[in-house]
C-alpha positions as CSV (number, residue, x, y, z in Angstrom):
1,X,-96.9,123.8,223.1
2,X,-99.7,126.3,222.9
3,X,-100.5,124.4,219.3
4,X,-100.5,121.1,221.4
5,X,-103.1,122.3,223.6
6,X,-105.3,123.4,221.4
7,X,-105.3,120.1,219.3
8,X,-105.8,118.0,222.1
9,X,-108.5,120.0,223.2
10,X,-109.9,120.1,219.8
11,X,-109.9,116.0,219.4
12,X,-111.3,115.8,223.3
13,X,-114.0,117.9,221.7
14,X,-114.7,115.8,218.6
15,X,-115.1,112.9,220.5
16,X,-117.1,114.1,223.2
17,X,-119.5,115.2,220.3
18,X,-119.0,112.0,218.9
19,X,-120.1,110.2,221.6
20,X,-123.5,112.3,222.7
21,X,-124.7,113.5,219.1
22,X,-126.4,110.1,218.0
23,X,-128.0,110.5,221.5
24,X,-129.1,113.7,220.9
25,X,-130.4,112.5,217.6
26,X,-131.9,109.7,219.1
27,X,-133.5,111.5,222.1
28,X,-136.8,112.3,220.6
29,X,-137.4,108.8,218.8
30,X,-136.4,107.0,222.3
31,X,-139.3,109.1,224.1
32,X,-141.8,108.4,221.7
33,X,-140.8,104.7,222.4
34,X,-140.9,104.7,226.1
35,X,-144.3,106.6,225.6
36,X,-145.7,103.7,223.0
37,X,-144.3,101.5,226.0
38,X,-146.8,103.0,228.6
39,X,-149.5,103.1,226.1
40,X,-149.0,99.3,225.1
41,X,-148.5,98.6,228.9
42,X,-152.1,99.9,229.6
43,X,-153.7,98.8,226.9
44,X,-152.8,94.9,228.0
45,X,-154.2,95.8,231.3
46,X,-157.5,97.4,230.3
47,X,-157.7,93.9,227.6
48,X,-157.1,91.6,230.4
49,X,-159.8,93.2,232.7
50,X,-162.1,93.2,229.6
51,X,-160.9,89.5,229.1
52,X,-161.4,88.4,232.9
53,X,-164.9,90.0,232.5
54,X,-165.9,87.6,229.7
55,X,-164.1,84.7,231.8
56,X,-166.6,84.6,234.4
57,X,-169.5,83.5,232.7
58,X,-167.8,80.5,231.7
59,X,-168.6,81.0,227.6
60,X,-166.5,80.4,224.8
61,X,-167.4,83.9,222.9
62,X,-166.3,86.0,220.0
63,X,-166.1,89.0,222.5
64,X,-163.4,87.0,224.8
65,X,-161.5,86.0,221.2
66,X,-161.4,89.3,220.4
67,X,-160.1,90.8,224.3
68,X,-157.9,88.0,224.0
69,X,-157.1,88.9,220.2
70,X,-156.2,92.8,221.8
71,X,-154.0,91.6,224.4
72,X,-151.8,89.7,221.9
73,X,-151.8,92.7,219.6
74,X,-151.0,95.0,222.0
75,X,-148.2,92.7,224.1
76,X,-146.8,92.5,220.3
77,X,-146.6,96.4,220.1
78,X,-144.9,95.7,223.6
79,X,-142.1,93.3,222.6
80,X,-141.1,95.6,219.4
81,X,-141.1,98.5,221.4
82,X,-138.4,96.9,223.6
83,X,-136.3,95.1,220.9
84,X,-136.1,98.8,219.4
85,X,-134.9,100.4,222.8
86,X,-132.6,97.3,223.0
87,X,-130.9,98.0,219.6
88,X,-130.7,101.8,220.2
89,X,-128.6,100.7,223.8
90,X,-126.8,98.6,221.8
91,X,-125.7,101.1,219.2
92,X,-125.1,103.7,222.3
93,X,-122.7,101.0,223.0
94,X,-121.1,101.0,220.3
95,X,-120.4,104.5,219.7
96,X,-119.7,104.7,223.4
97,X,-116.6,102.2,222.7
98,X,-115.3,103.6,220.0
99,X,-115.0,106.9,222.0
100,X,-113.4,105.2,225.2
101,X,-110.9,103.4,222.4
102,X,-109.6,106.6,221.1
103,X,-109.6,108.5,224.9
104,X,-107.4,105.5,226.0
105,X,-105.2,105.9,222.9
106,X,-104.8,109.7,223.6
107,X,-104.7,109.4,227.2
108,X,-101.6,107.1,226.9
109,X,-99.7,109.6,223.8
110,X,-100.8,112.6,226.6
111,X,-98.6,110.6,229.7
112,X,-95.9,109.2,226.9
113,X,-95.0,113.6,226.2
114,X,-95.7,114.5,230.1
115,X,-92.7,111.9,230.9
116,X,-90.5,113.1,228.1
117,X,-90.9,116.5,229.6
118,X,-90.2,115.7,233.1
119,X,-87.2,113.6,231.6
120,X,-85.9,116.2,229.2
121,X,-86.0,118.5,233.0
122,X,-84.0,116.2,235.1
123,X,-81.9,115.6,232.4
124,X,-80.8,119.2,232.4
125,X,-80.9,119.6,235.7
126,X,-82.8,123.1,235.6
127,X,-83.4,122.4,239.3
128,X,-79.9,123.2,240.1
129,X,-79.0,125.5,237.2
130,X,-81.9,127.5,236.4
131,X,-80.4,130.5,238.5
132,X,-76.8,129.6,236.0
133,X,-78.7,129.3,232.9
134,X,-80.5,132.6,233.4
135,X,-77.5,134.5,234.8
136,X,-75.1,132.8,232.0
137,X,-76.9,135.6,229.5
138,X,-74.3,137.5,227.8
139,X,-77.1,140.1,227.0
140,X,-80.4,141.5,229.1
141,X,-82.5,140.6,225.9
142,X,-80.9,137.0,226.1
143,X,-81.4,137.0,229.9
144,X,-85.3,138.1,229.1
145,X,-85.8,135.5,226.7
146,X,-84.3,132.9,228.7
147,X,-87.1,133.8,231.7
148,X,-90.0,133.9,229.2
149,X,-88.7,130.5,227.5
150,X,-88.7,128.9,231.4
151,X,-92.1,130.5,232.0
152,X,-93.7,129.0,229.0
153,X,-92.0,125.5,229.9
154,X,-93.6,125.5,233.2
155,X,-97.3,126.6,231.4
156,X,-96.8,123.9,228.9
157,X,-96.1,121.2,232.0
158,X,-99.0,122.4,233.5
159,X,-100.8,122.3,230.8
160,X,-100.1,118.9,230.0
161,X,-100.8,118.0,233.3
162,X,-104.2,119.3,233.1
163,X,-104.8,117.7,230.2
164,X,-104.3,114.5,231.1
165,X,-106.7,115.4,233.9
166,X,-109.3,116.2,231.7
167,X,-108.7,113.5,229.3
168,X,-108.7,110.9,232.8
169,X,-111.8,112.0,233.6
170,X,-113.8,112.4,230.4
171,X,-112.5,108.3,230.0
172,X,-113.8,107.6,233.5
173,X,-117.2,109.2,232.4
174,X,-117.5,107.2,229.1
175,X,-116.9,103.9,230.8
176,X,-119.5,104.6,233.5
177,X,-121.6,105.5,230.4
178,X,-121.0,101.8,228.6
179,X,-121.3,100.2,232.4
180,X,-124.8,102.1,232.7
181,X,-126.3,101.3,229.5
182,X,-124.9,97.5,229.6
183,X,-126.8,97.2,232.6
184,X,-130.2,98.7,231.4
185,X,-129.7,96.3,228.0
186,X,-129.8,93.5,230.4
187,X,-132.6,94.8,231.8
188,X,-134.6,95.0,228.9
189,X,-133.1,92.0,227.7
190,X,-134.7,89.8,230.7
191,X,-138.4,91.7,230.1
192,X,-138.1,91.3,226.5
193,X,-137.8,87.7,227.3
194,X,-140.6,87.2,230.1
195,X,-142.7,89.5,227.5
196,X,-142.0,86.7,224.4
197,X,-143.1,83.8,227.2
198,X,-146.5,85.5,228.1
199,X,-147.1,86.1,224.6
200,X,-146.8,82.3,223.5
201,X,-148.7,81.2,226.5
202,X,-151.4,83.9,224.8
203,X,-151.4,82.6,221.6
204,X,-151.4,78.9,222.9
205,X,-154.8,80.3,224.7
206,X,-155.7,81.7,221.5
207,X,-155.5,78.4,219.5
208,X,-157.7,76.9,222.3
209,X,-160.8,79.1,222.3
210,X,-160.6,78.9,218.5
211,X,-161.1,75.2,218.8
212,X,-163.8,75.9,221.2
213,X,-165.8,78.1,218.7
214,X,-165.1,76.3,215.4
215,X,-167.1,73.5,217.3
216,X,-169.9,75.6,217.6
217,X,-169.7,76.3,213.5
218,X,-173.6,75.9,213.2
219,X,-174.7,78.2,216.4
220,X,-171.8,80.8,215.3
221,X,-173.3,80.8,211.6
222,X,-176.7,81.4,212.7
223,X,-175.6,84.3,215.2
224,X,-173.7,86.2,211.8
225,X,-177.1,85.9,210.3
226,X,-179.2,87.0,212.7
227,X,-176.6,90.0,213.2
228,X,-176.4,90.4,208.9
229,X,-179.9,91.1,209.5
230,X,-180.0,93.4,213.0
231,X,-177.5,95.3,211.2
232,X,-179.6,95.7,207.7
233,X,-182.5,96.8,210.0
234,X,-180.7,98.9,212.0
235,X,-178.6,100.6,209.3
236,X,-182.0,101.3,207.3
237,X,-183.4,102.7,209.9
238,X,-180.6,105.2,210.9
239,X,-180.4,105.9,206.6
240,X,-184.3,106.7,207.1
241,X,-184.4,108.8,210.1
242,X,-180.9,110.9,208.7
243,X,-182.9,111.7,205.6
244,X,-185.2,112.7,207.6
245,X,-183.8,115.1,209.8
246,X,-181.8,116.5,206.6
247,X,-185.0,117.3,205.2
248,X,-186.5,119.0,207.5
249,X,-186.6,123.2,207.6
250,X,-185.0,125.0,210.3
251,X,-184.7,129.0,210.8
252,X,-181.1,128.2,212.1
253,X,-179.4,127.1,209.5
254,X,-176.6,129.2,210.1
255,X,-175.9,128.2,213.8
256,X,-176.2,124.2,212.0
257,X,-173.7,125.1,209.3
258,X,-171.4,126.2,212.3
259,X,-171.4,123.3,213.9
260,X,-170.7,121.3,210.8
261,X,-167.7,123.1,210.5
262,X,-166.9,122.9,214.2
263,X,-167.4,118.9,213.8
264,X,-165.0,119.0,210.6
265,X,-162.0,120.8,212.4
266,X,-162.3,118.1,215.4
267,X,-161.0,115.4,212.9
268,X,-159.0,112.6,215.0
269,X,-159.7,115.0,218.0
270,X,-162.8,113.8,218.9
271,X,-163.0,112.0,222.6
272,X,-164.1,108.5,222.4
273,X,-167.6,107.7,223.6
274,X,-166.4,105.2,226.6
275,X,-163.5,105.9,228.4
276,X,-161.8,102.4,228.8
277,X,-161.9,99.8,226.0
278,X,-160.9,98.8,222.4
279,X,-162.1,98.7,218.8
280,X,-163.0,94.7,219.0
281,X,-164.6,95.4,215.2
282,X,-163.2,97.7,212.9
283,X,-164.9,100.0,210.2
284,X,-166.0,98.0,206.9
285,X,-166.1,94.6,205.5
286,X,-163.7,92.0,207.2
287,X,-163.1,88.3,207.1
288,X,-165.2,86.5,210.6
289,X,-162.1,85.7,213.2
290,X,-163.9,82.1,213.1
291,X,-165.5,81.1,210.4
292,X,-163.8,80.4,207.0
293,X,-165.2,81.9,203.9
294,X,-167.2,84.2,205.7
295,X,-167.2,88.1,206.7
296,X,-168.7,90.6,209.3
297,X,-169.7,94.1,208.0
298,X,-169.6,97.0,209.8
299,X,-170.5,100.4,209.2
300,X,-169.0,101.9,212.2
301,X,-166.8,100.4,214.7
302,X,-167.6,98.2,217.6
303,X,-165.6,98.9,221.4
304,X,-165.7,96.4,223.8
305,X,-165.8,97.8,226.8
306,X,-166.5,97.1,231.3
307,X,-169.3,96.1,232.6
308,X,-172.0,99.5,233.5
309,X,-169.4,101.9,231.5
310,X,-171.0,105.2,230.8
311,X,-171.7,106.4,227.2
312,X,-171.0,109.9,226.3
313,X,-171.5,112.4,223.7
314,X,-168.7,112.9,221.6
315,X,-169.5,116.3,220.1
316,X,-172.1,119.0,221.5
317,X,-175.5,118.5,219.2
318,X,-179.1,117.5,219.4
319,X,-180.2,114.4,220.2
320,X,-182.5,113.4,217.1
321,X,-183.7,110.0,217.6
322,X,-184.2,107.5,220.7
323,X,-184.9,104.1,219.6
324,X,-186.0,101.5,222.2
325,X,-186.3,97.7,221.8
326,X,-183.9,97.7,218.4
327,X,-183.2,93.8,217.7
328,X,-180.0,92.3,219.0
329,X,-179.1,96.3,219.9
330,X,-182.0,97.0,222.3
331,X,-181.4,100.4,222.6
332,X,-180.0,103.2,220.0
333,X,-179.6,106.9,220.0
334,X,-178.8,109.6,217.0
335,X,-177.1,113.0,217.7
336,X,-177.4,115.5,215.4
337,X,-174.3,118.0,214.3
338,X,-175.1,119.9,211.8
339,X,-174.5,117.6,208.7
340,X,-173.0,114.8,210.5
341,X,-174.7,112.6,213.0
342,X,-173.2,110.0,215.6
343,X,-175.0,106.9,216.5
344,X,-175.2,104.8,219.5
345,X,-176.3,101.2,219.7
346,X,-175.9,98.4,222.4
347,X,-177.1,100.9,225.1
348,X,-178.5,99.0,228.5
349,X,-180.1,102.8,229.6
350,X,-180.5,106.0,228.0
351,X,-179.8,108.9,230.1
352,X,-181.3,111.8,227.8
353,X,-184.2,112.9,226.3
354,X,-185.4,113.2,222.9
355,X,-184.5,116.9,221.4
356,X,-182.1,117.4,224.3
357,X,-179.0,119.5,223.8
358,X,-175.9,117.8,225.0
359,X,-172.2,118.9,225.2
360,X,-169.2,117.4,224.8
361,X,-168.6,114.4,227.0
362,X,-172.0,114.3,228.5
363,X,-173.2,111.2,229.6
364,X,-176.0,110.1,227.4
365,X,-176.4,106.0,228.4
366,X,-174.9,102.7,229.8
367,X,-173.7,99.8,227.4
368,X,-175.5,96.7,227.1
369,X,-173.8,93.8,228.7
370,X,-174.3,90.2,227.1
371,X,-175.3,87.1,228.1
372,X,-171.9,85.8,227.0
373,X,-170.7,88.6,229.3
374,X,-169.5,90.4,226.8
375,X,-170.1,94.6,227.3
376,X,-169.6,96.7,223.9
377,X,-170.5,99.9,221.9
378,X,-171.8,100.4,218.1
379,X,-170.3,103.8,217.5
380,X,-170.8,105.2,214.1
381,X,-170.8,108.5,212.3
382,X,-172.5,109.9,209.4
383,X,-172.3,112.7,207.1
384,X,-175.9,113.4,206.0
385,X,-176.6,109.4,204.7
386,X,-172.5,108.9,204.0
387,X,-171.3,106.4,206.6
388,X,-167.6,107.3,207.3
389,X,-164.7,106.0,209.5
390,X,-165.0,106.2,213.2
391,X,-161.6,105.3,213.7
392,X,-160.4,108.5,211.7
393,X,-162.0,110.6,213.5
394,X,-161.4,109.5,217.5
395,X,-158.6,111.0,218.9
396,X,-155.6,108.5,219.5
397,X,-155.7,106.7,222.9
């Protein structure tokens, strides 16, 4: 009987493991999605406050297509995250039936032996005769056999007993698990669905304020030219003054190349320059969210942001250049770090002075705020006259 015990401890075992390892597994994935769930979660908040911003004034605007365009993207990132927590549940399930099958099963085999015991016992009647079947020993040896024999009997009973015990309760536990996780699927289930119903009242949104702006084709045409042309000015300018600065002689060229290399280790660690708001134009050449045929260039990013949000310094430096009354930018700022330099542009109010050291984080201006209503950042970054990739750079948000 001892043998018995062991293996139906052994299978309780197996299927215990059975049912927690792909949770286990799973664990670390399943927090990384219930993190990616807050993240999206804030992310449509901080796009409809940017959106509602750009609402007031009552303008059909690129800036309010692309808040609008941001709160689709990330309600998207929303509704995967859930249908991906809804299939793990769903394999938990799964695994979690197969284990209360099998416990049932066993459970059943475990009661089926118990009765045969307690049958086999009255069917001998050791209640009466015990005393007569121990005393009936023609030897002492027999007689000592006979008590260990009826001790093991009772262990093994007991045993059994306890085992269906166990077995009852670890069957209890996995159907409480399948009720519990049932009820979370639902859960999700219902907000996966009101998520899917806000995002098509979005996109029908969407459709609408691209109607709006493909009917102002001529005005939007003559607003990407006028920007082609801010930007060429602007970017020629920046490419001038860098070369500049590069050129010059400093006695601390060693505390420079220090920085550099303080800069270079900060890749995708560096804090981004406004604390709420969105990349609204990304890094490079990219088709215009309006017009057909025709693309926007950028050689940093673009962050829509609030209303009055504060601009800081992303890295300790210099600042190297404060440029007032840029076209369509107004205002634009350069820190120097080492070899690399970050620009500012779209700035309502600079805070700083020209050949001012500022740290990390140090408020340096104020964004410029539209007439559209529209509040955004140019943020780029340059390695001596090499434009790079803001957006490789900035930590994740």
């Amino acid at each position: 009987m001892k043998k018995n015990k062991s293996y139906w401890l052994s299978v309780l075992l197996c299927f215990s493991f059975l049912a927690y390892a792909p949770l286990v597994l799973a664990q670390k994935s399943r927090s990384q999605l219930e993190k990616e769930k807050k993240e999206n979660l804030a992310k449509i908040k901080e796009a409809q406050e940017i959106l509602f911003q750009t609402e007031e004034k009552k303008q059909t605007s690129l800036g309010q297509l692309r808040a609008l365009n941001q709160q689709i993207s990330a309600r998207k990132a929303l509704i995967s995250s859930i249908s991906e927590e809804v299939n793990y549940l769903e394999t938990d399930i799964s695994d979690l039936n197969i284990v209360t099958t099998a416990l049932s099963s066993d459970l059943e085999k475990l009661k089926e032996e118990y009765a045969a015991m307690i049958y086999a016992s009255y069917k001998s009647n050791w209640g009466l005769s015990k005393l007569t079947y121990l005393f009936s020993s023609s030897t002492f040896n027999q007689l000592t056999r006979r008590m260990k024999y009826l001790e093991q009997y009772a262990e093994a009973r007991k045993a059994q007993a306890q085992e269906i015990e166990i077995v009852s309760q670890e069957l209890k536990n996995q159907i409480g698990a399948v009720v519990s996780k049932k009820e979370k699927q639902d859960i999700l289930l219902r907000e996966q669905v009101n998520e899917n119903s806000k995002l098509l009242k979005l996109k029908g949104k969407q459709s609408g304020l691209i109607s709006e702006l493909s009917k102002k084709e001529k005005q939007l045409k003559t607003e990407l030219a006028d920007r082609n042309n801010a930007i060429k000015k602007l970017d020629g300018l920046i490419t001038n003054i860098i070369k500049l600065e590069t050129s010059k002689k400093t006695t601390a060229k060693v505390d420079l190349s220090i920085l550099s290399a303080s800069f270079e280790k900060n890749r995708n660690k560096i804090p981004w320059p406004v604390n709420n708001g969105f990349v609204s134009m990304k890094f490079g050449k990219h088709p215009h969210p309006v017009l057909k045929g025709e693309y926007e260039d950028n050689k940093g990013v673009i962050i829509q942001t609030q209303k009055s949000e504060k601009v800081r310094a992303v890295f300790e430096g210099k600042v190297a250049v404060i440029q007032k009354g840029v076209p369509l930018y107004k205002n634009m700022l350069i820190i120097k770090h080492g070899d690399y330099f970050t620009t500012y542009a779209y700035l309502e109010d600079v805070d700083v002075k020209l050949g001012q050291s500022v740290k990390t984080n140090e408020v340096i201006g104020e964004v410029l705020t539209t007439k559209e209503g529209v509040s955004q950042l140019q943020f780029q970054i340059w390695k001596n006259t090499k434009t790079l990739n803001p957006e490789k750079w900035l930590s994740n948000r």
